[in-house]
C-alpha positions in Angstrom: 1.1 -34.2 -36.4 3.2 -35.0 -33.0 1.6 -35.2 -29.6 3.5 -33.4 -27.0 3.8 -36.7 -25.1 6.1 -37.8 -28.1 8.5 -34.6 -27.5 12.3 -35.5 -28.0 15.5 -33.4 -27.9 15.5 -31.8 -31.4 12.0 -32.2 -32.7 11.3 -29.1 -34.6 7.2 -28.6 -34.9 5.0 -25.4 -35.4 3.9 -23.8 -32.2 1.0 -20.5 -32.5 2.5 -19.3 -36.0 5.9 -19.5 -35.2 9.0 -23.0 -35.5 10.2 -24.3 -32.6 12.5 -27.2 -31.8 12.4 -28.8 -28.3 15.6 -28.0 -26.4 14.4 -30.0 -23.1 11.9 -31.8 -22.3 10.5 -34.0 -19.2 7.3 -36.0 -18.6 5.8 -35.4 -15.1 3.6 -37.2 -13.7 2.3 -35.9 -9.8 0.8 -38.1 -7.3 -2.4 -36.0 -7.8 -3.6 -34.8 -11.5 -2.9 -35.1 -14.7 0.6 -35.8 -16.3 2.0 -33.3 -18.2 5.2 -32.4 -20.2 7.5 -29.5 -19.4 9.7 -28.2 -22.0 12.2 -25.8 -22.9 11.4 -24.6 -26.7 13.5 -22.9 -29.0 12.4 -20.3 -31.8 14.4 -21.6 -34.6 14.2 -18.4 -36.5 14.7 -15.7 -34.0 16.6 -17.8 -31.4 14.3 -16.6 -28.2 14.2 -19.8 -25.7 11.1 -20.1 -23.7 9.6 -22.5 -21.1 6.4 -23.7 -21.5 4.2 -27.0 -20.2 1.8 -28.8 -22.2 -0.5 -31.6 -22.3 0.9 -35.0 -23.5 -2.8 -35.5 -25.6 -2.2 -32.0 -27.3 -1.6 -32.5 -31.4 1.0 -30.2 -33.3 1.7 -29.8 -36.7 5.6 -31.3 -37.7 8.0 -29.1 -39.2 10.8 -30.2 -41.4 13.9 -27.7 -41.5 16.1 -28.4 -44.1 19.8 -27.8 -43.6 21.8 -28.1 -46.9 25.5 -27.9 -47.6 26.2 -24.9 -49.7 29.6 -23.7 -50.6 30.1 -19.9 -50.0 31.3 -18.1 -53.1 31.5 -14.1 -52.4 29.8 -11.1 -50.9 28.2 -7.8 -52.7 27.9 -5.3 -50.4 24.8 -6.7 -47.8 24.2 -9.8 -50.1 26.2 -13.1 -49.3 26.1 -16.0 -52.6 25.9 -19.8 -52.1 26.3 -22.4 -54.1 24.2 -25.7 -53.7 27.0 -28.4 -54.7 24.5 -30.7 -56.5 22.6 -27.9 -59.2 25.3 -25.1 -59.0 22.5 -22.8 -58.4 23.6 -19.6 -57.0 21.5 -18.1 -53.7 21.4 -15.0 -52.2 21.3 -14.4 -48.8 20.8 -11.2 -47.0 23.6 -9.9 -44.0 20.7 -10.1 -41.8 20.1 -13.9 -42.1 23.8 -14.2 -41.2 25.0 -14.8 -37.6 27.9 -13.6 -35.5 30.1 -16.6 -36.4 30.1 -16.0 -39.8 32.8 -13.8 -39.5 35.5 -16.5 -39.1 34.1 -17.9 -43.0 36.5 -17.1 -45.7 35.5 -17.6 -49.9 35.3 -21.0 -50.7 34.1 -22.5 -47.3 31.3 -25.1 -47.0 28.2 -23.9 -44.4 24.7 -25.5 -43.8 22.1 -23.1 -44.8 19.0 -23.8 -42.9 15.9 -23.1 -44.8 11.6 -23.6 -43.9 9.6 -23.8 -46.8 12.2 -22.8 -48.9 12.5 -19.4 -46.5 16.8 -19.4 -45.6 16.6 -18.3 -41.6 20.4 -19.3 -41.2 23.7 -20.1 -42.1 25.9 -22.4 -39.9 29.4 -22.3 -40.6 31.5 -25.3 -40.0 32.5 -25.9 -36.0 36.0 -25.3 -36.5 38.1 -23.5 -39.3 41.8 -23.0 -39.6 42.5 -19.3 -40.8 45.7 -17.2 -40.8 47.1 -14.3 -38.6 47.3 -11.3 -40.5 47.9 -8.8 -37.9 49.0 -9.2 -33.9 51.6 -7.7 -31.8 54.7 -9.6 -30.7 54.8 -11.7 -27.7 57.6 -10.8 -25.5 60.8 -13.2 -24.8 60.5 -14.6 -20.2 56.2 -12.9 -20.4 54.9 -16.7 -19.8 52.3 -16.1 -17.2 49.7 -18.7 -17.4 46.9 -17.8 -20.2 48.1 -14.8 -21.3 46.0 -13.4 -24.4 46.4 -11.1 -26.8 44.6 -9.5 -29.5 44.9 -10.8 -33.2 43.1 -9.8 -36.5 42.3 -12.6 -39.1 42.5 -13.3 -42.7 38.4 -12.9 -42.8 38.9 -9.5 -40.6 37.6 -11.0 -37.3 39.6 -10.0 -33.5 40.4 -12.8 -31.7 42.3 -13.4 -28.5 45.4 -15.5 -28.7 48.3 -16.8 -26.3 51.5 -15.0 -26.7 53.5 -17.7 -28.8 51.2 -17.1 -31.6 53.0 -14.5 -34.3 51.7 -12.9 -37.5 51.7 -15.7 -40.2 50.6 -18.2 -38.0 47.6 -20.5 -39.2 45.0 -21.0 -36.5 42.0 -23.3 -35.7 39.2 -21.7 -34.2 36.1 -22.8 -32.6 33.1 -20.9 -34.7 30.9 -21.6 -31.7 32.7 -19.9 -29.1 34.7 -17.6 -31.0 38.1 -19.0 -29.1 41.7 -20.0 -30.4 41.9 -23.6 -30.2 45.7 -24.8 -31.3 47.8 -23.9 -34.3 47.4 -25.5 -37.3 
């Protein structure tokens, strides 16, 4: 059990049925009244943030979300496959489980899988990846305006935007956060 007047940055504890993990937090304590602590919770499984206050005597229940390296092997129509790097078991995980960023993971690529109770809620690919160019228009010879983009299409199949120097064949790093071009490779 954690009291709410123990909150940190990251705690991760179970909150009416559901995980959360504390995003913000800060103990107030008015002139007149009782202290209290105002947070910023986040629903580790479905993402939703919410703000909510409690009181620093209040007892929750810890909960422990394990994130293990997995290597990514293939894909089967909606089904991804992992494989834990210590038992060489294969897992299945659903397209659903997946987020956005997993687009810019190619065969072969390490990810954290993030699991509660042995229930996989995500996959976090690495922050960046290098990747190469497969498709993208030519950048014109004297068009050097400042931050000029352009579209380009990925070994993986994901459309990024790209500065004009950057020509088919071209290995990229990209931020899997963001989604943006970084440098070449």
């Amino acid at each position: 059990m954690i009291s709410a007047g123990d909150f940190r940055n990251g705690v991760t504890f179970e909150l009416d049925g559901s995980v959360v993990s504390v995003v913000e937090f800060q103990h107030v304590k008015p002139g007149k009244g009782a202290a209290f602590v105002r947070t910023k919770l986040k629903n580790v499984i479905t993402g939703s943030v919410v703000e909510r206050t409690f009181n620093p005597n209040d007892k929750y229940p810890e909960a422990f979300i394990e994130r293990k390296e997995m290597q990514y092997l293939y894909s089967d129509g909606g089904i991804y496959y992992f494989m834990d790097m210590e038992t060489f078991e294969q897992i299945p995980i659903n397209k659903s489980v997946l987020g956005d960023n997993f687009k810019f993971v190619k065969e072969n690529m390490e990810c954290k899988v993030m699991s509660y109770k042995g229930n996989v809620f995500g996959v976090e690919p690495p922050f960046f990846v290098e990747l190469k160019v497969t498709q993208t228009d030519p950048g014109f010879k004297g068009d050097t305006a400042t931050n000029v983009m352009k579209p380009a299409e990925l070994e993986t199949g994901a459309n990024i935007k790209v500065p004009l120097f950057v020509n088919e064949g071209d290995v990229i790093r990209i931020d899997t956060r963001t989604g943006e071009y970084m440098e070449r490779a």
